[in-house]
C-alpha positions in Angstrom: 26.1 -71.0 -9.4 23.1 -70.2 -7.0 25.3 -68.0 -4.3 26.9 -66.3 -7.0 23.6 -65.1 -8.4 22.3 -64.6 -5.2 25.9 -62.4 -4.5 24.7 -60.4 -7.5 21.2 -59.8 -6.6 22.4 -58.6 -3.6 24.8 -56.4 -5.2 22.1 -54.7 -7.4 19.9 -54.0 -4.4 23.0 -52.2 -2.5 24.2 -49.8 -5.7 20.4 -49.1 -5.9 19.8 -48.2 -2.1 23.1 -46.3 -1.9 21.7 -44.1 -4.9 18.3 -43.6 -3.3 19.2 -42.8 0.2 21.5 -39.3 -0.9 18.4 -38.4 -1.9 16.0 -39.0 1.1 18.6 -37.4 2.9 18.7 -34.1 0.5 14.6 -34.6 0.3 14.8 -34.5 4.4 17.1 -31.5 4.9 15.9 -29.5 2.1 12.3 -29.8 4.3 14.0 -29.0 7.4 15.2 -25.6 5.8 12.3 -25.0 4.4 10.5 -25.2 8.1 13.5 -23.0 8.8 12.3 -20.3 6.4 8.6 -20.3 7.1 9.2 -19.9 10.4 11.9 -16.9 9.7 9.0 -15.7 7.5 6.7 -15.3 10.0 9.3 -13.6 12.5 10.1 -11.2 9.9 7.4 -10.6 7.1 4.1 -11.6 8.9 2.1 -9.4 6.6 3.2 -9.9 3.2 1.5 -6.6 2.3 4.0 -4.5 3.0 7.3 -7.3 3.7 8.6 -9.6 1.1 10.4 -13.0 1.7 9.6 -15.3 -1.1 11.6 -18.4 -1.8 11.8 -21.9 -3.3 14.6 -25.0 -3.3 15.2 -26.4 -6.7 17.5 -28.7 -7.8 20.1 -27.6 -5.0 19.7 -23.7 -5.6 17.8 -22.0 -3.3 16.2 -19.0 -5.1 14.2 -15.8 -3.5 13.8 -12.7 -2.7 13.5 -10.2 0.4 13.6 -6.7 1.2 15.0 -7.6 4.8 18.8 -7.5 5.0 18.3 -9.3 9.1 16.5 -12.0 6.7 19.2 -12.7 4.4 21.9 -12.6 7.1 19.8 -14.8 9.4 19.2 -17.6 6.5 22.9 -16.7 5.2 24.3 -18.1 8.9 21.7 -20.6 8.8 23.3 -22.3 6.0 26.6 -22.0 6.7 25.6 -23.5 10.4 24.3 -26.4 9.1 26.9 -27.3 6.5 24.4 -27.3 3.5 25.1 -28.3 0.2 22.6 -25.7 -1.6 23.8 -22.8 -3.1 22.1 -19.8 -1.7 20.7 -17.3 -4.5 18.4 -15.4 -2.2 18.5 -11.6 -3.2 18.1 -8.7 -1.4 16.1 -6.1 -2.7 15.8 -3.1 -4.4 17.7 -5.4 -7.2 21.1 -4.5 -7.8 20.2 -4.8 -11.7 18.0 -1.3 -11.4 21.8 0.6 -10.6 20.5 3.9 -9.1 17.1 3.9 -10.6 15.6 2.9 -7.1 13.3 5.7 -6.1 10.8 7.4 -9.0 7.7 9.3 -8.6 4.3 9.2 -9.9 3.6 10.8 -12.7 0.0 11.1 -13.3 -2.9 11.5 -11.3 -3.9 8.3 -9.7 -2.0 5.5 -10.6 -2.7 1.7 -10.4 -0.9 -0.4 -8.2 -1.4 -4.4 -9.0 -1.3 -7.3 -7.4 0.5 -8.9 -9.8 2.2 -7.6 -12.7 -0.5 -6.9 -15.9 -3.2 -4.6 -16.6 -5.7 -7.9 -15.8 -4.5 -8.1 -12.2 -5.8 -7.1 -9.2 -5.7 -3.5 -8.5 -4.2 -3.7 -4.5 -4.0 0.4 -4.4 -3.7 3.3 -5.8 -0.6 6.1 -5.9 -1.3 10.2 -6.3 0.3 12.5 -8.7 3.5 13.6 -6.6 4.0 10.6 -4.7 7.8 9.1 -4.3 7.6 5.2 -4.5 10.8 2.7 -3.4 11.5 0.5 -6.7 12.5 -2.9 -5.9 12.4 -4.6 -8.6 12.0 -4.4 -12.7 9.7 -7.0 -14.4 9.6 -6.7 -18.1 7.4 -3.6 -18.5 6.1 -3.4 -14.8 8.3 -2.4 -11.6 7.4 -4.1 -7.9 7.0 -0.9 -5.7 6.5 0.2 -2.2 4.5 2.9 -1.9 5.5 5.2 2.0 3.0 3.5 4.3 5.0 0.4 2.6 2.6 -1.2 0.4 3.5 -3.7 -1.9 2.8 -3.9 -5.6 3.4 -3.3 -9.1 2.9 -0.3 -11.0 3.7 0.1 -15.0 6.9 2.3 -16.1 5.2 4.4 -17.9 3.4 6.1 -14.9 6.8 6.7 -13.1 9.5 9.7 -13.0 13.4 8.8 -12.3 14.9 11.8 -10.7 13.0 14.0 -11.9 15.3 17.1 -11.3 13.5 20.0 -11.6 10.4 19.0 -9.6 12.4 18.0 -7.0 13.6 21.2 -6.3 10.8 23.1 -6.9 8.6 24.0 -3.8 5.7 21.7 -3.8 1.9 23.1 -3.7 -1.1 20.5 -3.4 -4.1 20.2 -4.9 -7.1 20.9 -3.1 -10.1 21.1 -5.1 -11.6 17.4 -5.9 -10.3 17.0 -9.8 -9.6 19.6 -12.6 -7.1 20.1 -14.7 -3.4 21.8 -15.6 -4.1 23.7 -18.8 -1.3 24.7 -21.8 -1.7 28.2 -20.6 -3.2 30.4 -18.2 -6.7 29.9 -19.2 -9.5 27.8 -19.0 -9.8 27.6 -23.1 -6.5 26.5 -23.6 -5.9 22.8 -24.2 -5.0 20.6 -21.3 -1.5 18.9 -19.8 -3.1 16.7 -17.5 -5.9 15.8 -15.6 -5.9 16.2 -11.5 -7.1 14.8 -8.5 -7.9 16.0 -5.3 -4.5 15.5 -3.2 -1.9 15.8 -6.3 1.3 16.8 -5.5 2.9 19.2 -7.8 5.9 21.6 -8.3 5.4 25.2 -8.8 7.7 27.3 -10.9 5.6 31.2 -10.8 2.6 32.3 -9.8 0.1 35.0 -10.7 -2.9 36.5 -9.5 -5.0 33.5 -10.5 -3.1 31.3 -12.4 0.0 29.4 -11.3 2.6 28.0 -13.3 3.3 24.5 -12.4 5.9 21.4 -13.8 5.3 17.9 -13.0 7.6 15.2 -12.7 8.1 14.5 -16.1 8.8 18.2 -16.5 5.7 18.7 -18.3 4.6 22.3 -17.6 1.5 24.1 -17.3 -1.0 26.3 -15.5 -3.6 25.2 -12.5 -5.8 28.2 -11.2 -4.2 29.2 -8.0 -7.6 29.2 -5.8 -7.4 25.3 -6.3 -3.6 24.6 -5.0 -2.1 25.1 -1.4 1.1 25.2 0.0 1.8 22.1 2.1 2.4 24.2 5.6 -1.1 25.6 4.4 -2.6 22.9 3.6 -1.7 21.1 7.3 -2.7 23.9 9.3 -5.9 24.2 7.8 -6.4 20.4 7.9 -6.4 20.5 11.7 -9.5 22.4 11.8 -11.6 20.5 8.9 -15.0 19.6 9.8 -15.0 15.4 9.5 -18.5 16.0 8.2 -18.2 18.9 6.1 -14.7 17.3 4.1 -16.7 13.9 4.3 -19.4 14.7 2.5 -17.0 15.9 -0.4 -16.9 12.0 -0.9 -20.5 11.4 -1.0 -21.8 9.4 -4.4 -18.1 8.8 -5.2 -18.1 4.9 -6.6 -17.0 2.1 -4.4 -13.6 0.5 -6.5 -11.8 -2.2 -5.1 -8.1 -0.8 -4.7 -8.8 2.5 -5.2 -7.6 5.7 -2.6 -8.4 8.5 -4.5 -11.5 11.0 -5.4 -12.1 9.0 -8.6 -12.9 5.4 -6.8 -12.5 4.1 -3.5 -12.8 1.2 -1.3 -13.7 1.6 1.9 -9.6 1.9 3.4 -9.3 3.9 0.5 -12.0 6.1 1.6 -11.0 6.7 5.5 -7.4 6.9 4.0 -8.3 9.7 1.6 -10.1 11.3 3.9 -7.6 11.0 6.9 -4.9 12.5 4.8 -6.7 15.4 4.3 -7.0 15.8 8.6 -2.8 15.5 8.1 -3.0 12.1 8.7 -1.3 9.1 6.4 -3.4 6.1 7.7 -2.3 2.1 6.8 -4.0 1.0 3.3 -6.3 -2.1 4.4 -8.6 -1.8 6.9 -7.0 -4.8 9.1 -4.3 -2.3 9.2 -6.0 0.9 10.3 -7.8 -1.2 13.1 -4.2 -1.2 14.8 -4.0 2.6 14.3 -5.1 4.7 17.2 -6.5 3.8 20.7 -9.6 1.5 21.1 -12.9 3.0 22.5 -15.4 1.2 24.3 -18.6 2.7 22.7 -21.4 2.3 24.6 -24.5 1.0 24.2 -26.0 4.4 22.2 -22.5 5.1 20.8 -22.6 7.5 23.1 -18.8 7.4 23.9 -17.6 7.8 20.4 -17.0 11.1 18.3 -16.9 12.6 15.0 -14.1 11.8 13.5 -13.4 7.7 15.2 -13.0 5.0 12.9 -15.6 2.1 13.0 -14.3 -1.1 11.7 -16.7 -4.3 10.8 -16.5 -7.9 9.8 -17.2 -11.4 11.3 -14.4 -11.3 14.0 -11.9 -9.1 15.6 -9.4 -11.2 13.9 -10.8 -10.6 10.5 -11.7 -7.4 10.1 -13.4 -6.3 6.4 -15.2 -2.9 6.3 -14.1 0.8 7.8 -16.6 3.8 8.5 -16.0 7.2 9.9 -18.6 8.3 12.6 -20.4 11.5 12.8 -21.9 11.5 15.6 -25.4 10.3 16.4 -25.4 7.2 15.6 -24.0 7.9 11.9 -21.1 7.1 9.9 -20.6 7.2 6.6 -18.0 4.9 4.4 -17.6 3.2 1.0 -20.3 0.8 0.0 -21.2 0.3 -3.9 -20.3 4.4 -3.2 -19.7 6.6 -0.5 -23.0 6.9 1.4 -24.1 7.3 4.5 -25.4 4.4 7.1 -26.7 5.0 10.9 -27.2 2.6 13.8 -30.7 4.2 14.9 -33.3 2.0 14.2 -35.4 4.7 13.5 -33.3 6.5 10.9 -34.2 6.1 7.6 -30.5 5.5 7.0 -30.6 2.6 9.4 -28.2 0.1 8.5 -28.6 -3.2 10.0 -26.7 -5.0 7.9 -23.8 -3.0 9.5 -24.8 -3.3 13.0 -24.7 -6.5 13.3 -21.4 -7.0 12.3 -19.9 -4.1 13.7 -16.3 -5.5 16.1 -15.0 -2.1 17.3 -14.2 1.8 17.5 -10.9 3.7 17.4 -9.7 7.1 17.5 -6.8 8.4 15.8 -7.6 11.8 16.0 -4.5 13.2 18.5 -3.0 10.2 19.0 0.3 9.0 18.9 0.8 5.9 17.2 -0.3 7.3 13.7 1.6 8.5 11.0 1.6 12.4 10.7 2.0 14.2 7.4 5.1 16.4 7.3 5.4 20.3 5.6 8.3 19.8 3.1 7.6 16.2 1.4 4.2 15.8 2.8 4.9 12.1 3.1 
């Protein structure tokens, strides 16, 4: 009697290990491939800023998302290597569920780009009038985008043109003054079609003496005063003769807003952005990214080495770099800081900045160089 309830006991304990250790097992290789992924992850998307490669494991599906088709054929074999029993639902993006509907335009002045999708997220950056963003993705009312120096975020559908025909074959003109306005008709008392910012892209359909007839994305159509647009060629060749100070101190009083790259608000990337693009130049978004732009310059120990025009970048380590200026000259820069302002590193400049100075890391120049993105004549980006 006391064997066979002991028999039974031990019976009990076996059907309740066998049942536990699948488990542990799946538990122990489901870790190992998540190791796997991270470590993909950083090979692949180090900067999640402009990369995507999200994923999770649940209950044996592994689901995610990546724009990186070397990603998805690298975890593919991966799986098929090791025999696993998840099934893999890792997409690549843009999502086949948008069909064509993959590249669209902006269709206002400045747009928002968000962290997250929702107007209460984080505005990342911003997105001119004119500019062609990659659509990856479509969540509810909001689309994930990728804006050309391939910044991630997400933008509302309401701010964004599907093939829009007509401005797409239209010859593009830009616009130059800091903000105004495309009016109804060719005058300044008629009522207005949209608002503008400096940098705007914008098709143009005639053109008069001082009115030009112009159609934006959404084939809206109006009139912008022609002394305030330029043809891209135009608009390059005089850009490599701007004065750094003179288009500079455009900017000055302009509000510091975090995310923003235009004339209306701007961080301080968004500031040396703005202004860089107007010197023919499409710098990264953040400045941890523009520190890699350009050569390095040793300074100094007046600044003496550096010129108008070099970025300065600031924070509490090389590693970590938070803050952007452009220098003058003489000691002075200027950059976004509660607004565009100027700051020196004299000590006996009544724009002395010591705040600055003390964390200043380095200098770079992208002026001429090589390794920065150039602004092109027929699409500008």
């Amino acid at each position: 009697m006391e064997s066979s309830n002991y028999s039974k006991v031990n019976l009990i304990l076996f059907l309740i290990l066998s049942s536990f250790l699948p488990s542990c097992n799946q538990a122990d290789n489901e870790e190992e491939i998540l190791n796997y992924l991270d470590v993909l992850k950083e090979q692949y998307v180090p900067d999640t800023r402009v990369g995507i490669f999200d994923y999770e494991i649940h209950e044996g599906v592994l689901f995610g998302q990546t724009d990186q088709k070397e990603v998805l054929n690298a975890v593919t074999k991966y799986l098929s290597a090791q025999n696993s029993y998840l099934i893999d639902s890792l997409e690549l993006l843009p999502s086949k569920s948008l069909g064509a509907d993959t590249l669209a335009v902006i269709n206002v002045s400045v747009a928002n780009i968000r962290s997250q999708p929702g107007h209460s997220q984080e505005l990342s950056t911003q997105a001119l009038l004119g500019t062609p963003v990659k659509v990856l993705l479509k969540e509810g009312g909001w689309y994930k985008v990728q804006t050309p120096d391939g910044y991630l975020g997400y933008i509302e559908n309401g701010v964004l043109e599907f093939n829009p025909k007509e401005y797409n074959s239209s010859e593009k003109v830009i616009y130059a003054s800091s903000f105004g306005f495309v009016y109804s008709r060719p005058t300044l008392n008629s009522p207005t079609v949209s608002d503008l910012s400096l940098d705007g892209l914008l098709g143009k359909i005639s053109m008069a003496a001082d009115y030009t007839g112009v159609v934006l994305p959404d084939g809206r159509k109006g009139y912008v005063p022609t002394r305030e647009l330029m043809n891209l060629a135009d608009f390059l060749k005089a850009s490599e003769h701007t004065n750094i100070a003179q288009l500079t101190s455009r900017f000055l009083g302009i509000p510091y807003l975090w995310g923003g790259t235009s004339f209306k608000g701007a961080d301080c990337s968004g500031f040396t952005r703005t202004v860089f693009l107007n010197k023919g130049i499409y710098l990264p978004r953040d400045a941890s990214q523009q520190a890699a732009a350009g050569i390095r310059i040793e300074p100094g120990a007046e600044f003496e080495n550096l010129l108008e025009g070099d970025l300065l970048f600031f924070g509490p380590s090389e590693s970590k770099v938070t803050h952007v200026a452009v220098y003058l000259g003489g000691q002075r820069f200027i950059h976004s800081s509660g607004m565009v302002r100027y700051g020196s590193f004299n000590r006996n400049s009544p724009e002395f900045d010591e705040f600055n100075l003390n964390r200043f890391l380095f200098a770079k120049r992208v002026l001429g160089q090589q390794n920065v993105k150039y602004l092109n004549a027929n699409t500008l980006y």
